[in-house]
C-alpha positions as CSV (number, residue, x, y, z in Angstrom):
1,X,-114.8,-4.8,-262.5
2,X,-113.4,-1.6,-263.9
3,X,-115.4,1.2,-265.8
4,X,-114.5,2.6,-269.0
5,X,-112.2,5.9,-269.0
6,X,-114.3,9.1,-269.1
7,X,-116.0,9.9,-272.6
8,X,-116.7,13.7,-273.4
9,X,-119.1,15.2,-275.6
10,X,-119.9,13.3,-278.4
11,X,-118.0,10.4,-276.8
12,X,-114.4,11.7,-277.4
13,X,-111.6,11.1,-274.5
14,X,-111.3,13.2,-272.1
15,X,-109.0,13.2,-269.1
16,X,-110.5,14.7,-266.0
17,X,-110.0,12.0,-262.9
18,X,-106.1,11.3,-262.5
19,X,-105.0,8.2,-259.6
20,X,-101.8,8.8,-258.4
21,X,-101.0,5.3,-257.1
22,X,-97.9,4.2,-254.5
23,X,-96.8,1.3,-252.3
24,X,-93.8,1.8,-249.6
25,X,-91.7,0.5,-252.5
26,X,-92.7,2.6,-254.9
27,X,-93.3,6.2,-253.7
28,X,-91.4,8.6,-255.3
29,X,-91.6,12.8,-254.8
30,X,-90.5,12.8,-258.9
31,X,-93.7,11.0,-260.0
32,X,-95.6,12.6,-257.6
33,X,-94.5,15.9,-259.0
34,X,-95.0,14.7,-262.1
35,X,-98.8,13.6,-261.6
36,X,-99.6,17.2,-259.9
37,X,-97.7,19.1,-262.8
38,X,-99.7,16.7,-264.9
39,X,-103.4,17.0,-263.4
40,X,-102.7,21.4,-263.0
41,X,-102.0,21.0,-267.1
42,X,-105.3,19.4,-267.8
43,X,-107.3,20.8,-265.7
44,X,-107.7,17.3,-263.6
45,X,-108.8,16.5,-260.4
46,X,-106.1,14.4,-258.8
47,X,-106.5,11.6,-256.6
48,X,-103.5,10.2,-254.4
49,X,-103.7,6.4,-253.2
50,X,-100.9,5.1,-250.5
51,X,-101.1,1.6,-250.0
52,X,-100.3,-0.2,-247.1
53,X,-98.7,-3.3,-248.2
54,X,-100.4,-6.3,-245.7
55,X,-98.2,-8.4,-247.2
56,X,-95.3,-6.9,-245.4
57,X,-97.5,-6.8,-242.6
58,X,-97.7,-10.3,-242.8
59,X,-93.9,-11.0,-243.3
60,X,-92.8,-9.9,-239.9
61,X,-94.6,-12.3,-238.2
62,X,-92.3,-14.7,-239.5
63,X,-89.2,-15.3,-236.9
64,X,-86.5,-14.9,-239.2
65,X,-87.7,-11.7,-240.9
66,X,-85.0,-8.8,-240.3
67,X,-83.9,-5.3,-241.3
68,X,-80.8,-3.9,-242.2
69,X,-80.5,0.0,-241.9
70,X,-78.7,1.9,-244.7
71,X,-75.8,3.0,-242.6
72,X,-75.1,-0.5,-240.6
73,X,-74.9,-4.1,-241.5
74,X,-76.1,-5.1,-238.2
75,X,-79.5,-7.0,-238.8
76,X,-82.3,-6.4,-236.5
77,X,-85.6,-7.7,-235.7
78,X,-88.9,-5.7,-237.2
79,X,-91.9,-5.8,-235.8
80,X,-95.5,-5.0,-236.9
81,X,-95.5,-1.9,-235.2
82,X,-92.1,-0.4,-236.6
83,X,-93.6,-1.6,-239.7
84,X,-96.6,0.2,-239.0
85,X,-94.5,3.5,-237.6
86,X,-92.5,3.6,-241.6
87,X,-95.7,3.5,-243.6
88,X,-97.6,6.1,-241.6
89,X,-93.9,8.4,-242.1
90,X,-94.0,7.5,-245.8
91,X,-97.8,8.3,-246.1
92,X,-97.4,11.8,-243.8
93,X,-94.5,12.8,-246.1
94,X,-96.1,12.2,-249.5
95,X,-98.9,14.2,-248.0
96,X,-97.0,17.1,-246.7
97,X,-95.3,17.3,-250.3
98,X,-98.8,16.9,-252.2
99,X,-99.8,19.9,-250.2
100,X,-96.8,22.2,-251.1
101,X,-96.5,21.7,-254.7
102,X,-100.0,21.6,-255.8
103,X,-101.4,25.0,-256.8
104,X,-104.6,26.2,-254.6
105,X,-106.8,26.2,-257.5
106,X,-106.1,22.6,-258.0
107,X,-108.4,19.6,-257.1
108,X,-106.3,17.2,-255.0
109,X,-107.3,14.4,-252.1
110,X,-104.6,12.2,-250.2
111,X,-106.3,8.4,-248.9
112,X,-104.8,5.4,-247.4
113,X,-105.8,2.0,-247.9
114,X,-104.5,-1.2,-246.3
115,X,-104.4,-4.3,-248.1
116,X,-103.1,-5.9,-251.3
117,X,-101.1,-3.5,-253.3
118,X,-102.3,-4.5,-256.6
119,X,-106.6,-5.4,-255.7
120,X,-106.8,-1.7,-254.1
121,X,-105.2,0.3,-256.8
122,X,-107.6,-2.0,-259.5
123,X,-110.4,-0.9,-256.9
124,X,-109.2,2.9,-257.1
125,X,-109.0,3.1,-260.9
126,X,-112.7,2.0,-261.4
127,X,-113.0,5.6,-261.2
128,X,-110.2,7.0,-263.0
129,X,-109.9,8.5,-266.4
130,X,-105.7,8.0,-265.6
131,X,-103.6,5.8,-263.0
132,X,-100.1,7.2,-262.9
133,X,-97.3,5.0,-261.2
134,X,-93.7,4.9,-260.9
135,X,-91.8,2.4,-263.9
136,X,-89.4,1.0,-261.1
137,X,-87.6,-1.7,-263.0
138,X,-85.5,-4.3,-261.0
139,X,-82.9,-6.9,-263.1
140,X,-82.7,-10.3,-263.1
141,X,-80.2,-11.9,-264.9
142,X,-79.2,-10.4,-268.0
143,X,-82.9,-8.7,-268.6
144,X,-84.7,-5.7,-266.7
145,X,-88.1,-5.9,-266.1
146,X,-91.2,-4.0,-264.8
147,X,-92.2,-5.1,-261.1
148,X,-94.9,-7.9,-261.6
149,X,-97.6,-6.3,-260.0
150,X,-97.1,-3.0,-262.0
151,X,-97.7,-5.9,-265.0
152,X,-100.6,-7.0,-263.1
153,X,-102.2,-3.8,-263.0
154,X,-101.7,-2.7,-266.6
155,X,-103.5,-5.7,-267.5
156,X,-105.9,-5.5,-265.2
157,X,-107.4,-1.8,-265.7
158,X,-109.1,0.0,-268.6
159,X,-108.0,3.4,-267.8
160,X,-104.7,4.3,-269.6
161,X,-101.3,3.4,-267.3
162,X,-98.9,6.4,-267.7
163,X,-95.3,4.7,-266.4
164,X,-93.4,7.9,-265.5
165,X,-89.6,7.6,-264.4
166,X,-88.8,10.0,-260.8
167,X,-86.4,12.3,-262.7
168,X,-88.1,13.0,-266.0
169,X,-91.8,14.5,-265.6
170,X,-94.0,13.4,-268.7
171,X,-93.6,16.0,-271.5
172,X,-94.3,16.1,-275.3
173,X,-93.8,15.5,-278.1
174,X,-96.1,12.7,-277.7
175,X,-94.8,9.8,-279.9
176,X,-97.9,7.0,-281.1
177,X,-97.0,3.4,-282.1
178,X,-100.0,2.0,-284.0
179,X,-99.2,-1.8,-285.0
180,X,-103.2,-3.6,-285.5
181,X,-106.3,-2.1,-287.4
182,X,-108.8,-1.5,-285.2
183,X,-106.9,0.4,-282.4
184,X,-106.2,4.0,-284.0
185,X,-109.2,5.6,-282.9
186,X,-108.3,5.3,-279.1
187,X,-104.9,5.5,-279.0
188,X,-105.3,8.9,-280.9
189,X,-108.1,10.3,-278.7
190,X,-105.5,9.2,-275.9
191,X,-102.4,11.1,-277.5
192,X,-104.3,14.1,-278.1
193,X,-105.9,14.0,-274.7
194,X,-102.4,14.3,-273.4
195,X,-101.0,16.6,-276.0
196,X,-102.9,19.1,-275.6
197,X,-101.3,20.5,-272.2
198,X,-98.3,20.2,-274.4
199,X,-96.4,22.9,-276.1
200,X,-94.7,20.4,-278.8
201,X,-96.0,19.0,-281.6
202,X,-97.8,15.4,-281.2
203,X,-96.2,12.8,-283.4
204,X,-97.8,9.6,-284.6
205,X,-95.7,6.9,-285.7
206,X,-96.8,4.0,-287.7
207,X,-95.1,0.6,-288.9
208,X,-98.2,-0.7,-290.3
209,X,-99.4,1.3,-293.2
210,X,-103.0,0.1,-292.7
211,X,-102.8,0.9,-288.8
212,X,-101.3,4.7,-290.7
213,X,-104.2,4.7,-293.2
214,X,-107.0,3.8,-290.3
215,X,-105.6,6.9,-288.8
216,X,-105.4,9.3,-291.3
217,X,-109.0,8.5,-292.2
218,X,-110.0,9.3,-288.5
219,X,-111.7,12.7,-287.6
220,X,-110.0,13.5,-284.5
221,X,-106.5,13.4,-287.1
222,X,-108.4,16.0,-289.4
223,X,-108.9,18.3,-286.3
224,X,-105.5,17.7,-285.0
225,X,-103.7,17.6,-288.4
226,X,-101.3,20.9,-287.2
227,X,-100.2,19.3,-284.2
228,X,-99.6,16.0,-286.1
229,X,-96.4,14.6,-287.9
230,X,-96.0,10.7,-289.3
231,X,-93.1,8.4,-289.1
232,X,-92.9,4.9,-289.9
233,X,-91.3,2.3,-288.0
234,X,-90.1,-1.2,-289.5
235,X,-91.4,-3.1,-286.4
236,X,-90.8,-4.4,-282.7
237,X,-87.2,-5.2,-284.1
238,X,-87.0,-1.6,-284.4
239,X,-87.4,-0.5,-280.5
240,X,-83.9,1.1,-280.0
241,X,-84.5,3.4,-282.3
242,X,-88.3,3.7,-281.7
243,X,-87.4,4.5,-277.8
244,X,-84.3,7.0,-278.7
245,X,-86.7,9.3,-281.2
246,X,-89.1,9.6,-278.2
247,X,-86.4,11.0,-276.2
248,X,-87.7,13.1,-273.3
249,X,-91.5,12.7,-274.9
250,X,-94.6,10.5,-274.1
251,X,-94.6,7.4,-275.8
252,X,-98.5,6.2,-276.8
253,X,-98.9,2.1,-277.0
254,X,-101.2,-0.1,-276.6
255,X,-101.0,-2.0,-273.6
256,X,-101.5,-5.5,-275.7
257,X,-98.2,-4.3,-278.0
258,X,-95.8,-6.8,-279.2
259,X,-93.7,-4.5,-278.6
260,X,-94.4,-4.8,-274.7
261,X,-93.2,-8.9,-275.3
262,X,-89.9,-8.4,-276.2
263,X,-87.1,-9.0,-273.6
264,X,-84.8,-6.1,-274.7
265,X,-87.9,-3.7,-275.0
266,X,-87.6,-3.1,-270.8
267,X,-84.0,-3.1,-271.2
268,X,-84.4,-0.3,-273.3
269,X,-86.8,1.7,-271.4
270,X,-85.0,1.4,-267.9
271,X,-82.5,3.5,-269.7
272,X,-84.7,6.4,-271.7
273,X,-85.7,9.4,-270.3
274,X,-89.6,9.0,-271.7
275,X,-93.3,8.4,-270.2
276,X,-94.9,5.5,-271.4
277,X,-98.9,5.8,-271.5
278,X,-100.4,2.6,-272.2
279,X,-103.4,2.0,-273.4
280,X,-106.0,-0.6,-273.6
Protein backbone atom coordinates (compact mmCIF):
# COMPACT_ATOMS: atom_id res chain seq x y z
CA UNK A 1 0.00 0.00 0.00
CA UNK A 2 1.21 3.48 -0.87
CA UNK A 3 1.59 6.46 1.64
CA UNK A 4 0.20 9.84 1.09
CA UNK A 5 2.57 12.49 -0.70
CA UNK A 6 4.53 14.61 1.83
CA UNK A 7 2.41 17.31 3.82
CA UNK A 8 4.28 20.46 5.04
CA UNK A 9 3.51 22.78 7.79
CA UNK A 10 0.14 23.13 8.35
CA UNK A 11 -0.49 20.19 6.03
CA UNK A 12 0.21 22.05 2.70
CA UNK A 13 2.16 20.03 -0.27
CA UNK A 14 5.32 19.92 -0.34
CA UNK A 15 7.68 18.30 -2.74
CA UNK A 16 10.90 17.03 -1.12
CA UNK A 17 11.36 13.07 -2.19
CA UNK A 18 11.48 12.77 -6.16
CA UNK A 19 11.59 8.78 -7.84
CA UNK A 20 13.12 8.82 -10.92
CA UNK A 21 11.77 5.58 -12.34
CA UNK A 22 13.15 3.42 -15.63
CA UNK A 23 12.91 -0.02 -17.26
CA UNK A 24 15.51 -1.10 -20.27
CA UNK A 25 12.64 0.24 -22.39
CA UNK A 26 12.18 3.20 -21.03
CA UNK A 27 15.46 4.90 -19.95
CA UNK A 28 16.01 8.02 -21.34
CA UNK A 29 19.23 10.70 -20.54
CA UNK A 30 16.31 13.61 -21.49
CA UNK A 31 14.03 12.58 -18.55
CA UNK A 32 16.76 11.87 -16.51
CA UNK A 33 18.06 15.35 -17.10
CA UNK A 34 14.88 16.58 -16.58
CA UNK A 35 14.25 14.86 -13.04
CA UNK A 36 17.90 16.23 -11.83
CA UNK A 37 17.13 19.84 -13.23
CA UNK A 38 13.85 19.28 -11.59
CA UNK A 39 14.83 17.93 -7.94
CA UNK A 40 18.14 20.93 -7.99
CA UNK A 41 14.93 23.47 -8.59
CA UNK A 42 13.09 22.40 -5.51
CA UNK A 43 15.45 21.64 -3.40
CA UNK A 44 14.56 17.70 -3.62
CA UNK A 45 16.32 14.80 -2.75
CA UNK A 46 16.26 12.58 -5.79
CA UNK A 47 16.03 9.00 -5.97
CA UNK A 48 16.89 6.86 -9.22
CA UNK A 49 15.21 3.32 -9.60
CA UNK A 50 16.52 0.95 -12.66
CA UNK A 51 14.48 -2.02 -13.01
CA UNK A 52 15.44 -5.14 -14.25
CA UNK A 53 12.73 -6.40 -16.25
CA UNK A 54 12.38 -10.45 -15.06
CA UNK A 55 10.03 -10.68 -17.52
CA UNK A 56 12.56 -10.44 -20.28
CA UNK A 57 14.61 -12.57 -18.12
CA UNK A 58 12.03 -14.95 -18.45
CA UNK A 59 11.42 -14.64 -22.33
CA UNK A 60 14.85 -15.98 -23.34
CA UNK A 61 14.31 -19.18 -22.03
CA UNK A 62 11.93 -19.66 -24.60
CA UNK A 63 13.63 -21.47 -27.88
CA UNK A 64 12.38 -19.20 -30.38
CA UNK A 65 13.24 -15.85 -28.65
CA UNK A 66 15.84 -13.80 -30.91
CA UNK A 67 17.56 -10.53 -31.46
CA UNK A 68 18.06 -8.43 -34.19
CA UNK A 69 20.94 -5.81 -33.90
CA UNK A 70 20.31 -2.23 -35.35
CA UNK A 71 22.80 -2.50 -38.13
CA UNK A 72 21.96 -6.24 -39.42
CA UNK A 73 18.85 -8.29 -40.09
CA UNK A 74 20.58 -11.36 -39.17
CA UNK A 75 18.54 -12.82 -36.10
CA UNK A 76 20.42 -14.36 -33.37
CA UNK A 77 19.90 -16.20 -30.30
CA UNK A 78 19.88 -14.25 -26.68
CA UNK A 79 20.60 -15.67 -23.80
CA UNK A 80 20.11 -14.82 -20.09
CA UNK A 81 23.40 -13.76 -19.72
CA UNK A 82 23.70 -11.27 -22.75
CA UNK A 83 20.46 -10.22 -21.34
CA UNK A 84 22.02 -9.83 -18.09
CA UNK A 85 25.38 -8.03 -19.74
CA UNK A 86 22.70 -5.07 -21.61
CA UNK A 87 20.90 -4.23 -18.31
CA UNK A 88 23.95 -3.91 -16.15
CA UNK A 89 25.41 -1.41 -19.46
CA UNK A 90 22.04 0.43 -19.37
CA UNK A 91 22.15 0.66 -15.46
CA UNK A 92 26.21 1.72 -15.37
CA UNK A 93 25.35 4.39 -18.02
CA UNK A 94 22.40 5.98 -16.39
CA UNK A 95 24.62 6.08 -13.39
CA UNK A 96 27.72 7.61 -14.91
CA UNK A 97 25.27 10.35 -16.40
CA UNK A 98 23.39 10.91 -12.92
CA UNK A 99 26.77 11.58 -11.52
CA UNK A 100 27.87 14.28 -14.18
CA UNK A 101 24.93 16.41 -14.34
CA UNK A 102 23.76 16.54 -10.86
CA UNK A 103 25.22 19.49 -8.94
CA UNK A 104 27.43 18.43 -5.65
CA UNK A 105 25.17 20.12 -3.45
CA UNK A 106 22.39 17.90 -4.60
CA UNK A 107 20.86 14.82 -2.88
CA UNK A 108 20.95 11.93 -5.40
CA UNK A 109 21.12 7.85 -4.88
CA UNK A 110 21.19 5.34 -7.94
CA UNK A 111 19.51 1.53 -6.89
CA UNK A 112 18.74 -1.49 -8.94
CA UNK A 113 16.00 -3.76 -8.45
CA UNK A 114 15.05 -6.95 -10.25
CA UNK A 115 11.68 -7.94 -10.75
CA UNK A 116 8.41 -6.79 -12.19
CA UNK A 117 8.66 -3.39 -13.69
CA UNK A 118 5.47 -2.10 -12.54
CA UNK A 119 5.22 -3.92 -8.49
CA UNK A 120 8.80 -2.39 -7.73
CA UNK A 121 8.30 1.08 -8.92
CA UNK A 122 4.62 1.00 -6.81
CA UNK A 123 7.04 -0.34 -3.97
CA UNK A 124 9.59 2.68 -4.53
CA UNK A 125 6.97 5.42 -4.62
CA UNK A 126 5.53 4.40 -1.09
CA UNK A 127 8.06 6.92 -0.26
CA UNK A 128 7.89 9.48 -2.74
CA UNK A 129 6.49 12.89 -2.73
CA UNK A 130 7.01 12.59 -6.90
CA UNK A 131 7.58 9.49 -9.44
CA UNK A 132 8.86 10.95 -12.71
CA UNK A 133 8.81 8.57 -15.82
CA UNK A 134 9.25 8.81 -19.43
CA UNK A 135 5.53 9.29 -21.56
CA UNK A 136 6.80 6.75 -24.31
CA UNK A 137 3.75 6.29 -26.40
CA UNK A 138 3.59 3.34 -28.91
CA UNK A 139 0.52 3.26 -31.78
CA UNK A 140 -1.76 0.81 -32.51
CA UNK A 141 -3.98 1.20 -35.16
CA UNK A 142 -5.13 4.56 -35.77
CA UNK A 143 -4.80 5.65 -31.86
CA UNK A 144 -1.49 6.32 -29.75
CA UNK A 145 -1.35 5.28 -26.35
CA UNK A 146 0.55 5.33 -23.11
CA UNK A 147 2.50 1.95 -22.47
CA UNK A 148 0.03 -0.13 -20.14
CA UNK A 149 2.14 -0.44 -17.35
CA UNK A 150 2.90 3.37 -17.19
CA UNK A 151 -1.32 3.24 -16.93
CA UNK A 152 -0.88 0.75 -14.33
CA UNK A 153 1.29 2.78 -12.30
CA UNK A 154 -0.69 6.06 -12.45
CA UNK A 155 -3.50 4.26 -11.14
CA UNK A 156 -1.76 2.53 -8.84
CA UNK A 157 0.21 5.30 -6.72
CA UNK A 158 -0.87 8.39 -4.72
CA UNK A 159 2.12 10.38 -5.31
CA UNK A 160 1.63 12.77 -8.29
CA UNK A 161 2.97 11.02 -11.87
CA UNK A 162 4.86 13.78 -13.87
CA UNK A 163 5.04 12.17 -17.72
CA UNK A 164 7.96 14.16 -19.07
CA UNK A 165 8.86 13.68 -22.91
CA UNK A 166 13.12 13.12 -23.53
CA UNK A 167 13.46 16.39 -25.48
CA UNK A 168 11.42 18.90 -23.56
CA UNK A 169 12.38 19.18 -19.65
CA UNK A 170 9.29 20.19 -17.55
CA UNK A 171 9.00 24.04 -17.43
CA UNK A 172 6.21 26.61 -16.56
CA UNK A 173 3.77 28.08 -17.12
CA UNK A 174 1.99 25.49 -15.29
CA UNK A 175 -1.46 25.11 -16.88
CA UNK A 176 -4.48 23.40 -14.25
CA UNK A 177 -7.52 21.65 -15.61
CA UNK A 178 -10.13 21.53 -12.80
CA UNK A 179 -13.39 19.55 -14.07
CA UNK A 180 -15.23 18.01 -10.36
CA UNK A 181 -15.80 19.96 -7.02
CA UNK A 182 -13.96 18.57 -4.60
CA UNK A 183 -10.61 18.28 -6.24
CA UNK A 184 -9.22 22.07 -6.37
CA UNK A 185 -7.57 22.08 -3.13
CA UNK A 186 -4.95 19.46 -4.26
CA UNK A 187 -4.46 19.90 -7.56
CA UNK A 188 -3.57 23.63 -6.62
CA UNK A 189 -1.24 22.81 -3.76
CA UNK A 190 0.28 20.46 -6.59
CA UNK A 191 0.60 23.37 -9.30
CA UNK A 192 2.02 25.64 -6.89
CA UNK A 193 4.33 23.09 -5.49
CA UNK A 194 5.77 22.90 -8.99
CA UNK A 195 5.51 26.44 -9.87
CA UNK A 196 7.36 27.73 -7.62
CA UNK A 197 10.86 26.69 -9.14
CA UNK A 198 9.36 28.40 -12.06
CA UNK A 199 9.99 31.72 -13.50
CA UNK A 200 6.52 31.99 -15.39
CA UNK A 201 3.34 32.68 -14.27
CA UNK A 202 1.08 29.58 -13.00
CA UNK A 203 -2.12 29.39 -14.88
CA UNK A 204 -5.28 27.71 -13.77
CA UNK A 205 -7.79 26.76 -16.24
CA UNK A 206 -11.32 25.89 -15.53
CA UNK A 207 -14.33 24.49 -17.64
CA UNK A 208 -16.43 24.06 -14.71
CA UNK A 209 -17.31 27.31 -13.08
CA UNK A 210 -18.02 25.58 -9.81
CA UNK A 211 -14.62 23.60 -9.97
CA UNK A 212 -13.35 27.77 -10.83
CA UNK A 213 -15.38 29.07 -7.91
CA UNK A 214 -14.03 26.06 -5.38
CA UNK A 215 -10.78 27.48 -6.32
CA UNK A 216 -10.95 30.97 -6.10
CA UNK A 217 -12.46 30.45 -2.64
CA UNK A 218 -9.26 28.38 -1.66
CA UNK A 219 -6.44 30.09 0.50
CA UNK A 220 -3.49 28.74 -1.09
CA UNK A 221 -5.22 30.96 -4.55
CA UNK A 222 -5.31 34.12 -2.18
CA UNK A 223 -1.54 33.63 -1.43
CA UNK A 224 -0.70 32.76 -4.93
CA UNK A 225 -3.11 35.21 -6.60
CA UNK A 226 0.13 37.13 -8.52
CA UNK A 227 1.35 34.11 -9.91
CA UNK A 228 -2.24 33.09 -10.96
CA UNK A 229 -4.24 33.74 -14.31
CA UNK A 230 -7.88 31.87 -15.17
CA UNK A 231 -9.05 30.48 -18.42
CA UNK A 232 -11.94 28.57 -19.13
CA UNK A 233 -12.26 25.59 -21.20
CA UNK A 234 -15.58 24.28 -22.84
CA UNK A 235 -14.67 20.64 -21.97
CA UNK A 236 -12.75 17.25 -22.91
CA UNK A 237 -14.08 18.06 -26.50
CA UNK A 238 -11.84 20.93 -26.10
CA UNK A 239 -8.32 19.08 -25.76
CA UNK A 240 -6.58 20.33 -28.94
CA UNK A 241 -6.83 23.46 -27.92
CA UNK A 242 -6.45 22.75 -24.18
CA UNK A 243 -2.94 20.87 -25.03
CA UNK A 244 -1.67 23.70 -27.75
CA UNK A 245 -2.16 26.67 -24.95
CA UNK A 246 0.09 24.57 -22.61
CA UNK A 247 2.74 24.59 -25.19
CA UNK A 248 6.14 23.95 -23.69
CA UNK A 249 4.43 24.18 -19.89
CA UNK A 250 3.26 21.66 -17.24
CA UNK A 251 -0.02 20.57 -17.64
CA UNK A 252 -1.87 19.82 -13.94
CA UNK A 253 -4.88 16.98 -14.10
CA UNK A 254 -6.21 14.76 -12.19
CA UNK A 255 -5.26 11.41 -12.75
CA UNK A 256 -9.23 10.26 -12.74
CA UNK A 257 -9.88 13.09 -15.70
CA UNK A 258 -12.23 12.47 -18.40
CA UNK A 259 -10.05 13.99 -20.20
CA UNK A 260 -7.48 11.01 -19.69
CA UNK A 261 -10.54 8.63 -21.46
CA UNK A 262 -10.61 10.07 -24.60
CA UNK A 263 -8.98 8.24 -27.58
CA UNK A 264 -7.63 11.44 -29.40
CA UNK A 265 -6.42 12.94 -25.94
CA UNK A 266 -2.99 10.56 -26.35
CA UNK A 267 -2.97 11.37 -29.85
CA UNK A 268 -2.61 14.73 -28.97
CA UNK A 269 -0.05 14.53 -26.34
CA UNK A 270 2.39 12.19 -28.31
CA UNK A 271 2.74 15.29 -30.33
CA UNK A 272 3.06 18.47 -27.71
CA UNK A 273 6.04 19.51 -26.32
CA UNK A 274 4.40 19.62 -22.46
CA UNK A 275 4.85 17.65 -18.99
CA UNK A 276 1.88 16.17 -17.80
CA UNK A 277 1.67 15.91 -13.81
CA UNK A 278 -1.08 13.90 -12.73
CA UNK A 279 -2.59 13.88 -9.86
CA UNK A 280 -4.72 11.74 -7.62
Amino acid sequence: MTEAPEQGPGGKFVIRRILAAFGPATISAGVLEGAVDLAGRLGAGLETLFVEDIALLQWTELPFIRQVGLHGLAAMPLSQRELELQFRALAAEAQRRLAAIAAPQQRWSFRIARGQVSGEVIAAAAHADLLVLGSSSRPLARETLLEPSVRRLISAVKAPVLLLRPAHPPRGPVHVVLEAQGEAEKLLEVAIAMAGSYPDNSIITAWKPEAAAECESHDEFGRAASMIRVRRFSGPADTERLIGSVAGGTLVLSAGSSFLELQTWWQHFAGARCALLLVR
